[in-house]
N, C-alpha and C positions, 0 to 999 in steps of 0.2 A: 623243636620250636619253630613254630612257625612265624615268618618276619613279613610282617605288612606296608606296604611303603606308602608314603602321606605324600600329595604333591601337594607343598603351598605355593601361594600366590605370593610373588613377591610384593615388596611392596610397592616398585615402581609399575609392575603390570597390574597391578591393582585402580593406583592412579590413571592409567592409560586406560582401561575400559572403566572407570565410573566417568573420564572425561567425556571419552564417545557416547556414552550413555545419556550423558548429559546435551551434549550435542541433539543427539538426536531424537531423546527424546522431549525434550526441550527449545532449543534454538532453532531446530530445521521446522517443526511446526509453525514458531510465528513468523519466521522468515517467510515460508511460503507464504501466510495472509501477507503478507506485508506488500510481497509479490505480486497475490493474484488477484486477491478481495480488495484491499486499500483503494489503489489505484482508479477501478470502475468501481465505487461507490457512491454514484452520482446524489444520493440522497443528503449524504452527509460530508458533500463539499470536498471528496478526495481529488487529488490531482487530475487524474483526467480528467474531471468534471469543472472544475474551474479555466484549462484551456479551450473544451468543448464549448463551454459556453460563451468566452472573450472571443473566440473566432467564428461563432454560430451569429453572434449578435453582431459582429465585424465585417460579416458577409451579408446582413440583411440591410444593416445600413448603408453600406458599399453600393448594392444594388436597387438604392432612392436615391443613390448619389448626395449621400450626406456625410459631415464630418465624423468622420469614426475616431477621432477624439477629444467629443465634447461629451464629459460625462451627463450633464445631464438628458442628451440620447439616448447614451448608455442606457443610462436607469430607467427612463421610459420604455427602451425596448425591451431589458428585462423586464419588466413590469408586462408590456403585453405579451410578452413568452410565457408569462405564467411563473417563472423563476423566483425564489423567497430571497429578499435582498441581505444583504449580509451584513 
């Protein structure tokens, strides 16, 4: 007779690789956008692009020697940057 041996998956290493699985092939994806794309997506108002812009328009008014906290500056200088108000 010949004895064939079965290796199963427990149940707890089962658990363990559908989580990693999960992980990665789920979580580590949008993490990474979230990381690399978000941040510099100046079109659509992500984080570096709202700094970029309060200290682009802070420097340009700085250097007319005007109050850089009078918004409505502000909005005029966005406006001639070309910038979509928000």
């Amino acid at each position: 007779m010949n004895k064939t041996t079965t290796t199963k998956l427990s149940p707890g290493k089962l658990l363990f690789f559908l989580m990693w699985g999960i992980i990665i092939l789920l979580i580590l994806p949008m993490y990474l956008r979230v990381i690399w794309v978000e941040p510099v997506d100046y079109n659509n108002g992500g984080i570096g692009a709202a700094d970029f812009k309060a200290y682009y328009i802070a420097a340009r008014l700085l250097s007319r020697n005007e109050n850089i906290y009078d918004t409505s500056l502000q909005k005029q200088e966005s406006v001639n940057l070309g910038y979509i108000p928000d």
